[in-house]
matplotlib code that plots the C-alpha trace (Angstrom):
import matplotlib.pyplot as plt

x = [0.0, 0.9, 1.9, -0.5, 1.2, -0.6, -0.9, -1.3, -0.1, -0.7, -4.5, -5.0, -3.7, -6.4, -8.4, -7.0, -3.0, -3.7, -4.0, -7.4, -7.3, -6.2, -8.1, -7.2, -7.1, -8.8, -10.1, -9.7, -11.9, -10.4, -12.8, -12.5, -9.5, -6.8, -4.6, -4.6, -4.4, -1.1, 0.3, 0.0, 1.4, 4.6, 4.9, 4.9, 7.6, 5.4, 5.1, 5.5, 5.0, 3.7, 1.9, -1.6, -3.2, -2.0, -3.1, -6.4, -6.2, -5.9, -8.6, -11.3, -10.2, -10.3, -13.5, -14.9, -13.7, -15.7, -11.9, -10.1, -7.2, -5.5, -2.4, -1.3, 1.6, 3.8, 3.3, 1.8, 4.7, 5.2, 1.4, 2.4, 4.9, 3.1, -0.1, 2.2, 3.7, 0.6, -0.8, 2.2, 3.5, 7.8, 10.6, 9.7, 5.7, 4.8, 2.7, 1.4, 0.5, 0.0, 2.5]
y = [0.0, 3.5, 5.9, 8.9, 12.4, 15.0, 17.5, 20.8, 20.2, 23.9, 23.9, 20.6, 22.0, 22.4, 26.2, 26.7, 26.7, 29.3, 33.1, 34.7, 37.4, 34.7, 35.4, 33.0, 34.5, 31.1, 28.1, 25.9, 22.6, 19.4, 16.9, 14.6, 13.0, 15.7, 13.7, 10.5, 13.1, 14.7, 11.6, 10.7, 13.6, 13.3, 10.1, 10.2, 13.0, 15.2, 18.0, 21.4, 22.0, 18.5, 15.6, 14.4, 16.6, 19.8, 18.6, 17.8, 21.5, 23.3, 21.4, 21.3, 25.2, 26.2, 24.2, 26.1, 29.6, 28.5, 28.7, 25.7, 26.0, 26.7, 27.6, 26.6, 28.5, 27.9, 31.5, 35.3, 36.4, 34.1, 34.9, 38.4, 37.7, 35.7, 38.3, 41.4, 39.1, 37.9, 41.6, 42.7, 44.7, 45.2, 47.2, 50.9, 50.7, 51.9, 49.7, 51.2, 49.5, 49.8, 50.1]
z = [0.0, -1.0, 2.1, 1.7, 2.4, 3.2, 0.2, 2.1, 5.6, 6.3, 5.3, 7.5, 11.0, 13.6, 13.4, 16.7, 15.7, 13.1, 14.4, 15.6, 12.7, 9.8, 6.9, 3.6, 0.3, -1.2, 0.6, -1.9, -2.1, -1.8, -1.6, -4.9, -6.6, -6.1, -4.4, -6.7, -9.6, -8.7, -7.4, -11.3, -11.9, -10.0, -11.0, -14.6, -14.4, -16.3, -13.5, -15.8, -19.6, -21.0, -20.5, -20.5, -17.9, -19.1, -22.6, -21.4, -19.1, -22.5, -24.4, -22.2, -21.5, -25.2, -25.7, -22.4, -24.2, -27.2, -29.3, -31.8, -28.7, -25.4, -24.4, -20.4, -18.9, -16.4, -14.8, -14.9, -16.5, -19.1, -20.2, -20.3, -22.6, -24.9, -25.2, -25.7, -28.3, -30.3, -30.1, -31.6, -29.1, -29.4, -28.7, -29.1, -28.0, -25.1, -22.1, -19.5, -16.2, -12.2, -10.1]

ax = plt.figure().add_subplot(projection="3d")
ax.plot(x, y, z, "-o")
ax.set_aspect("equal")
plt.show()
């Protein structure tokens, strides 16, 4: 049998460990096949840019988005990149953001 770690050790200590004033940004819901999912994950070595559940991600996203297809990244700033770069958007424009 399969030792089971726990996933988010931080989101399974007792209310009474965490401070009076916490207030999470997002509670997220664990309650299905998470675990057994990520397990797979990690245990097909594809973690990060490939493999089946990021192809499935970007399929069932583009579908959601009514689009032909999806692109996953691996971060905010690498989706930055890649819509300044399919708008068109090079040395010499200007971007203006917030602070």
């Amino acid at each position: 049998m399969t030792e089971q770690l726990p996933l988010f050790p931080y989101l399974e200590t007792q209310a009474s460990e965490r401070p009076p004033d916490f207030i999470p940004v997002y509670t997220p819901a664990l309650n299905g096949r998470e675990e057994k999912y990520v397990l797979d994950a990690v245990r097909s070595g594809w973690i990060s840019s490939l493999g089946k559940y990021v192809t499935r991600f970007e399929e069932q996203f583009a579908d959601f988005c009514g689009v032909t297809q999806g692109i996953s990244v691996a971060n905010g700033t690498v989706a930055l990149h890649l819509a300044l770069h399919a708008l068109g958007i090079g040395p010499g424009d200007e971007v203006i953001v917030l602070a």
